[in-house]
C-alpha positions in Angstrom: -34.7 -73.4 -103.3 -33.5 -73.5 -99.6 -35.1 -76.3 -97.5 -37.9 -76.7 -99.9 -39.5 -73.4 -99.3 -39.6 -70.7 -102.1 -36.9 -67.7 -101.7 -38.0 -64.5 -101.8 -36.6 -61.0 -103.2 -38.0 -58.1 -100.9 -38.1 -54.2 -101.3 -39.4 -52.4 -98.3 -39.3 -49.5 -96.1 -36.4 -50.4 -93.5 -34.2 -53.2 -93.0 -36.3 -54.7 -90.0 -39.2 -55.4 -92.3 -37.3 -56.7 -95.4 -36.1 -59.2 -92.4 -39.0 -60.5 -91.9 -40.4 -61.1 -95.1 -37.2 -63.2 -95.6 -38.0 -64.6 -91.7 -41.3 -65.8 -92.9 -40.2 -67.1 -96.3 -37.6 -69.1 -94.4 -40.4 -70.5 -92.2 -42.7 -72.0 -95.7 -43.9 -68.7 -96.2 -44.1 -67.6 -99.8 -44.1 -63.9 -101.5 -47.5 -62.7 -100.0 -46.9 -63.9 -96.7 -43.3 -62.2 -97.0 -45.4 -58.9 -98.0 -47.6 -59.2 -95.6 -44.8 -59.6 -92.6 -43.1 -56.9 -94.0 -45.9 -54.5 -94.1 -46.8 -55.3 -91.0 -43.2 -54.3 -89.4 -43.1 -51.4 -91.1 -46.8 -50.7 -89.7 -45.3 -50.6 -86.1 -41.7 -49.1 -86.9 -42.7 -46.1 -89.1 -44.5 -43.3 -86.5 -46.6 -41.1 -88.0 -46.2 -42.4 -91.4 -48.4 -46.1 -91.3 -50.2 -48.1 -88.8 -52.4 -51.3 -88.3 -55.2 -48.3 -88.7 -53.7 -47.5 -92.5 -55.7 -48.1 -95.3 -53.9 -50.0 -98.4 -54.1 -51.6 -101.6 -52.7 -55.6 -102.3 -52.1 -56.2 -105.8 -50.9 -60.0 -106.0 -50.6 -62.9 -108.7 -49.9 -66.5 -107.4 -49.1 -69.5 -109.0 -49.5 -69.1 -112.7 -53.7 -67.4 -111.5 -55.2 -64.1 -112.9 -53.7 -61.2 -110.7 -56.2 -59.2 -109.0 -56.0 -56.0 -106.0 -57.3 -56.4 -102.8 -58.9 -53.0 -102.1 -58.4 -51.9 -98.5 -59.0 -48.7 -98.7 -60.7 -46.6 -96.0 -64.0 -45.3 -96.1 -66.1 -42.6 -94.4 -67.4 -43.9 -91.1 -70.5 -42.6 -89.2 -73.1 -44.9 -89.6 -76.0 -44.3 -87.6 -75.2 -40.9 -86.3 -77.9 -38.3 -85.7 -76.7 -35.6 -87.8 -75.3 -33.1 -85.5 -72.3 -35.2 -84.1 -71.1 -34.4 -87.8 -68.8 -31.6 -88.4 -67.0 -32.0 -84.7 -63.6 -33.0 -83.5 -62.0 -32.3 -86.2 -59.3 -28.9 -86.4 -57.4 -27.7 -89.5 -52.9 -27.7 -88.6 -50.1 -26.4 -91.1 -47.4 -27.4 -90.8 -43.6 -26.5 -93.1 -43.4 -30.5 -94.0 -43.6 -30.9 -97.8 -42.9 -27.1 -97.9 -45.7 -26.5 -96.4 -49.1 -28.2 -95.4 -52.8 -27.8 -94.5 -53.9 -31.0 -92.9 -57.2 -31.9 -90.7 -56.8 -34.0 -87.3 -58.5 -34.5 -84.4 -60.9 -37.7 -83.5 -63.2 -36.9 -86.4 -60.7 -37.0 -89.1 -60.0 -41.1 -88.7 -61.8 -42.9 -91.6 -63.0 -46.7 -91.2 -59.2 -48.1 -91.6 -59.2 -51.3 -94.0 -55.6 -51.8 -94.4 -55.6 -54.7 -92.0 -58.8 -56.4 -93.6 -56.7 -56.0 -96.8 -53.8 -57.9 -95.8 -55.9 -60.6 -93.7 -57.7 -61.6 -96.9 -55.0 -61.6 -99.5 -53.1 -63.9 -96.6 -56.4 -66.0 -97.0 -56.4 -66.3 -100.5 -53.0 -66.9 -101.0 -50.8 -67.2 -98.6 -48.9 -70.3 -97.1 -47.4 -69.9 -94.1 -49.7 -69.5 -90.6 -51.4 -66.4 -89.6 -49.6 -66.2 -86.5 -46.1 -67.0 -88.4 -46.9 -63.9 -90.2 -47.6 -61.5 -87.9 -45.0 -62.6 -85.2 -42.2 -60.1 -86.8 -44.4 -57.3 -86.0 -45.1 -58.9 -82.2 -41.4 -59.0 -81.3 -40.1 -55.7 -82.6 -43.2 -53.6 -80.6 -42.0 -56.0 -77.7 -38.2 -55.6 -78.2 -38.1 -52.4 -79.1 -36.9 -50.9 -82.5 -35.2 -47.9 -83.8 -36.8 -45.3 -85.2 -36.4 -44.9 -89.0 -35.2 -42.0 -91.1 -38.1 -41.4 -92.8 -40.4 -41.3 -89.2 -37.5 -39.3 -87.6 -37.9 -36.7 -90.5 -41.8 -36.4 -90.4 -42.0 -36.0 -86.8 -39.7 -33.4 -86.6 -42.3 -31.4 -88.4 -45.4 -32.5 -86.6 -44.1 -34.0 -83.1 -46.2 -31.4 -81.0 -49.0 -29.7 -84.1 -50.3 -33.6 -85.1 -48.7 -35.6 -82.4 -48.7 -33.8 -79.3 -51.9 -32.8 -78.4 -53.3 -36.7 -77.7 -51.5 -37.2 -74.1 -51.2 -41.1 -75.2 -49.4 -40.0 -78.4 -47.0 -37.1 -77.1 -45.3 -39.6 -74.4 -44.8 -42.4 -77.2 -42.9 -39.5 -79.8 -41.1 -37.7 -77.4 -38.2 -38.5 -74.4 -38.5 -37.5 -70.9 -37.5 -34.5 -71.1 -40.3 -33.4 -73.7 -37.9 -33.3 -76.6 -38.8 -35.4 -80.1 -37.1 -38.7 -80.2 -35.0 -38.4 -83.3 -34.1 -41.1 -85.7 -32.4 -44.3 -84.2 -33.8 -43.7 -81.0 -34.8 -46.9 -79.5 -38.7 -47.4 -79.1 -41.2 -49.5 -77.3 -44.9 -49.7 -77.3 -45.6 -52.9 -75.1 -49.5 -52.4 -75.9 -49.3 -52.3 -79.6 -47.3 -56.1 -79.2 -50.0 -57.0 -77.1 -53.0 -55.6 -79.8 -50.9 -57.6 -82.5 -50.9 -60.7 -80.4 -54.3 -60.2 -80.5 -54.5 -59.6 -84.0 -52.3 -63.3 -84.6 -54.9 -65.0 -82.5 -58.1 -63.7 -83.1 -57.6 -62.8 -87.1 -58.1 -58.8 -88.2 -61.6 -59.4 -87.3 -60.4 -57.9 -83.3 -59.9 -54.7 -85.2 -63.6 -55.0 -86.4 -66.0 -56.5 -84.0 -63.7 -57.8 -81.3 -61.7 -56.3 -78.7 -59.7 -53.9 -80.6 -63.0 -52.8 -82.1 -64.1 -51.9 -78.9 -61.7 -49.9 -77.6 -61.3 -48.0 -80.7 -64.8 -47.4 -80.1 -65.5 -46.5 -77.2 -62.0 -43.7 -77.7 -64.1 -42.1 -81.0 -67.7 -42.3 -78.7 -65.9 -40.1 -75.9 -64.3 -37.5 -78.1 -66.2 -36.5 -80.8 -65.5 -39.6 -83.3 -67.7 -40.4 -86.0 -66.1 -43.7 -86.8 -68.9 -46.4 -85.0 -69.0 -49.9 -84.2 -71.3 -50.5 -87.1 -68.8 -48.9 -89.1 -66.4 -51.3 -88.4 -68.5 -54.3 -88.5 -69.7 -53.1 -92.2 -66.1 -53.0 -93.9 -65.4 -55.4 -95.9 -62.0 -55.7 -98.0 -63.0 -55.8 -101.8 -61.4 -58.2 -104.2 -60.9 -56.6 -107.6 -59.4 -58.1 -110.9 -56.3 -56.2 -111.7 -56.4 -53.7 -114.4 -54.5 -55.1 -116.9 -51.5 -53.5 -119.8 -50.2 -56.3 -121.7 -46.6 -55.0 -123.9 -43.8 -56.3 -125.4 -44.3 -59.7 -124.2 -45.1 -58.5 -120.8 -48.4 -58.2 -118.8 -49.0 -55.7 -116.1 -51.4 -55.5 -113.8 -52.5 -52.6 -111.0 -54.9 -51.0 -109.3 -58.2 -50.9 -111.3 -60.7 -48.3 -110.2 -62.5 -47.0 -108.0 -59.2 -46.0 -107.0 -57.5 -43.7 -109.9 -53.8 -44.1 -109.5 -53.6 -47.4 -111.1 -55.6 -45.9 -114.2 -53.4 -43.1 -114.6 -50.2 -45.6 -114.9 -52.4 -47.9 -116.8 -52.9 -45.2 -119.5 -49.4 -43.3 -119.2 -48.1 -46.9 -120.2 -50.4 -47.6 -123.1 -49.5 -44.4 -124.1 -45.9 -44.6 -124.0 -46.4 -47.7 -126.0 -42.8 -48.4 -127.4 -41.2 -45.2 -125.7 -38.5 -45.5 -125.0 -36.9 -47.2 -127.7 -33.5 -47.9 -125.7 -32.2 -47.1 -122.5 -32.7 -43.8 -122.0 -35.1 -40.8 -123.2 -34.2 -38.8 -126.2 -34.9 -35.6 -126.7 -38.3 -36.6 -128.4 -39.5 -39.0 -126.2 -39.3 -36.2 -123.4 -41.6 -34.6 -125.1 -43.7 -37.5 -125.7 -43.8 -38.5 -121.9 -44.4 -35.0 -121.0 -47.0 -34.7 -123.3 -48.2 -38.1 -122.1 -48.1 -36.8 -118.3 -50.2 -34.0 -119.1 -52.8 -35.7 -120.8 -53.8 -38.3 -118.2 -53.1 -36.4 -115.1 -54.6 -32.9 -116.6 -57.4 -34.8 -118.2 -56.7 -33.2 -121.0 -57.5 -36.6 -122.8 -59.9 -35.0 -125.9 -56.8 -33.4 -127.1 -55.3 -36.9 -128.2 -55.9 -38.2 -131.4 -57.1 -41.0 -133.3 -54.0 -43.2 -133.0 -53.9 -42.2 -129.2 -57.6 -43.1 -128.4 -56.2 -46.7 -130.3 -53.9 -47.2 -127.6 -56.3 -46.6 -124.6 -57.7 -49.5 -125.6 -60.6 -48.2 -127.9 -62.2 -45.7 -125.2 -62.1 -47.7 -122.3 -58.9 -46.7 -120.6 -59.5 -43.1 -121.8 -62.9 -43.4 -119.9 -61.8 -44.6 -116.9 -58.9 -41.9 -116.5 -61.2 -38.8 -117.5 -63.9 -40.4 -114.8 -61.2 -39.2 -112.1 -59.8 -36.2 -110.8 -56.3 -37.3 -111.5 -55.0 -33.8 -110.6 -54.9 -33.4 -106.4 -54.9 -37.1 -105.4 -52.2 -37.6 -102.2 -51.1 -40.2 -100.0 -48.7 -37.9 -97.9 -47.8 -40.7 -95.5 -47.3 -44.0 -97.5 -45.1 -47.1 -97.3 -45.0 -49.9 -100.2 -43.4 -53.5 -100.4 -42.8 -55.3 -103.4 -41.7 -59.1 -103.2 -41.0 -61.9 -105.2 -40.2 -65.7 -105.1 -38.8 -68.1 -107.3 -41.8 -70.4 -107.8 -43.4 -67.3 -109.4 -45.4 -65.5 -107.3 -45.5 -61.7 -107.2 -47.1 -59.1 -105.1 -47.2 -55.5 -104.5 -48.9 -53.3 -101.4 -49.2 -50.1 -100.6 -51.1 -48.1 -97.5 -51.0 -45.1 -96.2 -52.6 -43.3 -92.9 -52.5 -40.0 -94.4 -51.1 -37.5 -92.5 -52.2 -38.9 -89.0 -54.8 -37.5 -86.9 -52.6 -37.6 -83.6 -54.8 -40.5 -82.0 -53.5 -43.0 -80.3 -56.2 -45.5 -79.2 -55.8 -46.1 -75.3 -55.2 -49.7 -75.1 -53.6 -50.3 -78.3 -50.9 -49.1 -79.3 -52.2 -48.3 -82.5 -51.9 -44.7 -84.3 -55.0 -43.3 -86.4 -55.5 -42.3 -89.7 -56.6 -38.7 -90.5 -57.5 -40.1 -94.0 -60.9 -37.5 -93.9 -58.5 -34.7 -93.1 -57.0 -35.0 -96.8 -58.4 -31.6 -97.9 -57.6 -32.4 -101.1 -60.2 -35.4 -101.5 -62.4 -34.4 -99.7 -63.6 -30.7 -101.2 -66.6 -30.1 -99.0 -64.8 -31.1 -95.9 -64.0 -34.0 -94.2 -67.7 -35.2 -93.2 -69.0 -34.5 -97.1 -69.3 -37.7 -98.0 -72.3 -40.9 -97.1 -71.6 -43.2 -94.4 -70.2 -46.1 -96.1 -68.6 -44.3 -99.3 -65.0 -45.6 -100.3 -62.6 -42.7 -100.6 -60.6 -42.1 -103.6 -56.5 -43.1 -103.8 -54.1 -42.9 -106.3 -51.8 -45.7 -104.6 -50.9 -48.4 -107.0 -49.3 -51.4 -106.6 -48.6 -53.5 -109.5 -47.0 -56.7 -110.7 -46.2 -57.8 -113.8 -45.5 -61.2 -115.6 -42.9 -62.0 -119.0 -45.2 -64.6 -120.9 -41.9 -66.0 -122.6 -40.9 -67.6 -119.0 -42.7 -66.4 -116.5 -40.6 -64.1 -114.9 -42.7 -61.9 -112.4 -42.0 -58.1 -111.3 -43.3 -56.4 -108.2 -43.3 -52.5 -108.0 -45.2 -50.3 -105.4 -43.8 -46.7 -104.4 -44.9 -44.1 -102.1 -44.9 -40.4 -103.1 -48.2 -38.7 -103.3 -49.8 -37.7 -107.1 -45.8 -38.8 -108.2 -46.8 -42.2 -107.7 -48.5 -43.0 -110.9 -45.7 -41.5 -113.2 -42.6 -43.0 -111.0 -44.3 -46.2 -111.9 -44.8 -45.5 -115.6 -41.3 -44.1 -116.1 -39.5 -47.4 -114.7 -41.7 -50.0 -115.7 -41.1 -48.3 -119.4 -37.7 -47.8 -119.2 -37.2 -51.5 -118.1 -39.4 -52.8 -120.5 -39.6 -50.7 -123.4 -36.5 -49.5 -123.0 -34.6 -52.5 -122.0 -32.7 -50.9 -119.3 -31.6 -53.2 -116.8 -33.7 -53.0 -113.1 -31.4 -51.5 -110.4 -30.6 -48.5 -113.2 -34.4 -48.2 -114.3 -35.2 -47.2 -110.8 -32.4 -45.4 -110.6 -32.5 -43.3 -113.8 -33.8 -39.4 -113.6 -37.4 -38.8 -113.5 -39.6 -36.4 -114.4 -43.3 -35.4 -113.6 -45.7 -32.9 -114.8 -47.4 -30.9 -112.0 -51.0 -29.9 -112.4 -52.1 -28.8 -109.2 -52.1 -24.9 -109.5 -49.8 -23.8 -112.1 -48.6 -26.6 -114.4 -45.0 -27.2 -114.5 -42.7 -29.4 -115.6 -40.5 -31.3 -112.5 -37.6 -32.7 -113.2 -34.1 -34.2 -112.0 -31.5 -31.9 -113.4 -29.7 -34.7 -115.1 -32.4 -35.0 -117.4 -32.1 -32.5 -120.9 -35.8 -31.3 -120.6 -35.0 -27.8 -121.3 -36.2 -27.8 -125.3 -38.6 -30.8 -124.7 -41.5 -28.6 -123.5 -43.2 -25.7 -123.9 -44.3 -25.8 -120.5 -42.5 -23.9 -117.6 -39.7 -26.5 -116.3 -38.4 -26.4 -112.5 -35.2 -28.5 -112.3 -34.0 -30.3 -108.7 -31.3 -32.2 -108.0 -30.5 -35.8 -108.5 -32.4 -38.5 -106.9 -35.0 -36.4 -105.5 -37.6 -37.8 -102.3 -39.6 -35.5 -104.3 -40.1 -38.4 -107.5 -41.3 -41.0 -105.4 -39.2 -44.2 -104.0 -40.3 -47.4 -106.1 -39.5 -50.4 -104.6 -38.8 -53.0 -107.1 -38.7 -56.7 -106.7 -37.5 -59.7 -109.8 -37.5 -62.9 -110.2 -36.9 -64.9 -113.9 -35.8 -68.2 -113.9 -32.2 -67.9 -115.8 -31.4 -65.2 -112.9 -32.8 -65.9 -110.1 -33.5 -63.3 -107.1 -33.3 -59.3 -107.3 -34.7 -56.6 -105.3 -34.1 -53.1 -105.8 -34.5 -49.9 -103.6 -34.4 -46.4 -104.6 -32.2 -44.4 -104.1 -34.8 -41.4 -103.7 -36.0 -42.9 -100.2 -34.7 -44.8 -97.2 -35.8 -48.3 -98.5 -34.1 -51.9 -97.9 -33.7 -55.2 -99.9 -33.2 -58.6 -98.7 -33.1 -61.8 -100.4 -33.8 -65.5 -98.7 -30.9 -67.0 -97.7 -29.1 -63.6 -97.1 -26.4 -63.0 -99.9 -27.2 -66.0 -101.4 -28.1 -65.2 -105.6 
């Protein structure tokens, strides 16, 4: 160890924020701090994609304790509302990202946000270095400026004007002075989301509940047709969950239990793929097995397995859990995950999303909005269906896993909508079952059955699916965004330090001291 403080492996969205996980590391923190800086960063330097108004998942394991998620998910808001302020501020925009999408925005799309509760109480429960240590990456890059990442650059050239120009605060932050989108690597400030943060390292996430950030959010929704209250906010509560647990081949791994569904549906692909595959790679057979295996769990097409099936889910319960969940149209369109390790053994994993954005930019903070009630498809009866109070659904799942033989520990997370689940599966199997070694596990062809409105099989042309299905097959080139971007970090004792991105996405890795393995 360096200076008596654990090192840390770190996969995350851009290089700034796998900086400061290794920043905080550097300064006693250990892997969950490091996640938390990191997520954090990436909450200020990714526009449009995530926010200190996300919602999230924290899936975490510290020092040789059970592993259990931290559920930060966002709920609906409008406690206390006479019912007709329902059903207002709120407009449906398409837009050609993703090949086209149907998204709600407006004031009354934003859902209570719990993203920040999430990551205040897993730094609670297990963190090590001070709050303030924490968030001060975050501080000096909305201070300092940053450059805008790939992945923002892309979005916003989409939905710069239809989602993010029609909220005067938000149009002058995404676009230069001569009205044009900033593109990618265009330097960018936002001096009143550093100052919201240094509120946030000196007064806790409680601000963005019942303090001072609560009240401007507040009094932003109260003026224009918001159904997210003050009583929302002072209701939400971050929910600690014990991890939903696959233990294989020596290995145990843990993720997202429900209400959320995403952690199920790996939960089950993995007990299902028991074994498979048997080496490095997928033959021809085992294609078809993890197609099959797909299309059961996420086309609930679970009474079609058999007895020796229904064995593997655990007698019932896993197979319970997966068909109690629409599985099939879960998204997270705008997500960012972090997976970090250190060497005294700690793991952890989170993941958070603020949907699509709802193009609100709180006066006086800085701080984008989630459109998370705009997700038409969760929400079926529109985006004010549901009770005040009610968590939303996700299929976001974060996950670490732990070798009993030494206690090695493995952190995954990745972003990509209803691919997220079987990204997951497909590495995790391929490095475990399979024995394939990390960096090409997450880099190996993927596939994923889609069972949204005409089932198909998707798959990276390097893969021989063609005679593994009877399904229709669409093929797409190598390395896909399409199949997710899992962010994988290792640490065994023999080895030491690894973190690996994917190629798929514009991810980073650093490792505490820099270069030093």
């Amino acid at each position: 160890m360096s200076g008596g403080h654990p090192r840390v492996a770190v996969a995350a969205p851009n290089s700034a924020a796998a900086d400061a996980g290794v920043r905080v590391a550097a300064e006693g923190g250990n892997a969950v701090d490091a996640a938390i800086a990191a997520t954090l960063v990436t909450m200020v330097n990714e526009i449009g994609v995530v926010s200190p108004a996300s919602g999230g998942f924290v899936t975490l394991q510290v020092a040789g304790g059970p592993a259990v998620t931290i559920d930060g998910w966002v709920e609906m808001p409008g406690r206390g509302l006479p019912g007709d302020r329902f059903g207002r501020g709120v407009w449906d925009v398409t837009t050609d990202y993703g090949g086209g999408t149907t998204t709600t925005v407006g004031h009354g799309s934003v859902a209570t946000p719990g993203g920040m509760k999430a990551l205040a109480l897993a730094h609670e429960r297990s963190g090590k270095a001070p709050w303030r240590e924490v968030v001060q990456p975050a501080i000096d890059i909305a201070r300092n400026g940053f450059a805008l990442s790939r992945t923002s650059g892309y979005y916003l050239g989409f939905t710069h004007e239809i989602i993010f120009g029609w909220h005067q605060p938000s149009h002058g932050v995404v676009h230069d002075g001569d009205g044009e989108v900033i593109k990618a690597g265009t330097t960018v400030v936002i001096p009143e989301l550093a100052e919201a943060l240094e509120l946030i390292a000196r007064d806790g996430a409680e601000t963005m509940y019942t303090g001072q950030l609560a009240q401007l959010l507040v009094h932003d929704m109260a003026a224009n047709e918001g159904i997210l209250t003050a009583a929302d906010l002072a209701a939400y509560e971050a929910v600690v969950r014990p991890a939903l647990v696959v233990e294989q081949n020596g290995w145990r791994f843990a993720t997202n239990p429900p209400p959320a569904v995403g952690g199920v549906a790996v939960a089950a692909m993995l007990a299902l793929l028991d074994g498979v595959p048997a080496d490095g790679s997928w033959r021809q057979s085992e294609l078809e097995r993890l197609v099959d295996v797909q299309y059961a769990v996420l086309g609930r097409r679970l009474a079609e397995l058999d007895t020796e099936d229904v064995r593997k889910l655990e007698g019932q319960r896993l197979l319970d859990l997966a068909a109690a969940g629409d599985l099939r149209a879960l998204t997270s369109p705008s997500t960012a995950t972090v997976s970090v390790v250190d060497d005294e053994g700690d793991a952890c994993a989170i993941t958070v999303s603020s949907g699509y954005g709802s193009g609100v930019l709180t006066p006086g903070t800085g701080i984008y909005l989630n459109n998370a009630l705009g997700e038409q498809e969760l929400l079926h009866g529109g985006p004010h269906s549901l009770a005040p109070g009610t968590r939303l659904t996700s299929n976001m799942a974060p996950s670490v896993a732990r070798r009993s033989s030494d206690g090695a520990v493995l952190a995954l997370s990745s972003p990509g909508s209803d691919r997220i689940p079987t990204a997951l599966a497909q590495v995790y199997a391929l490095y475990t079952h399979g024995g394939l070694p990390l960096r090409e596990a997450v880099e190996h062809p993927r596939l994923h059955v889609r069972v949204r409105e005409d089932v198909t099989v998707d798959y990276e042309d390097d893969l021989p699916v063609s005679g593994s299905t009877a399904l229709p097959a669409r093929s797409m080139p190598p390395h896909s965004m399409y199949f997710g971007g899992v962010a994988a970090a290792f640490w065994d004792p023999a080895d030491g330090l690894l973190a690996v991105g994917d190629p798929r996405r514009t991810g980073a890795v650093a490792i505490s001291p820099p270069g030093d393995l």
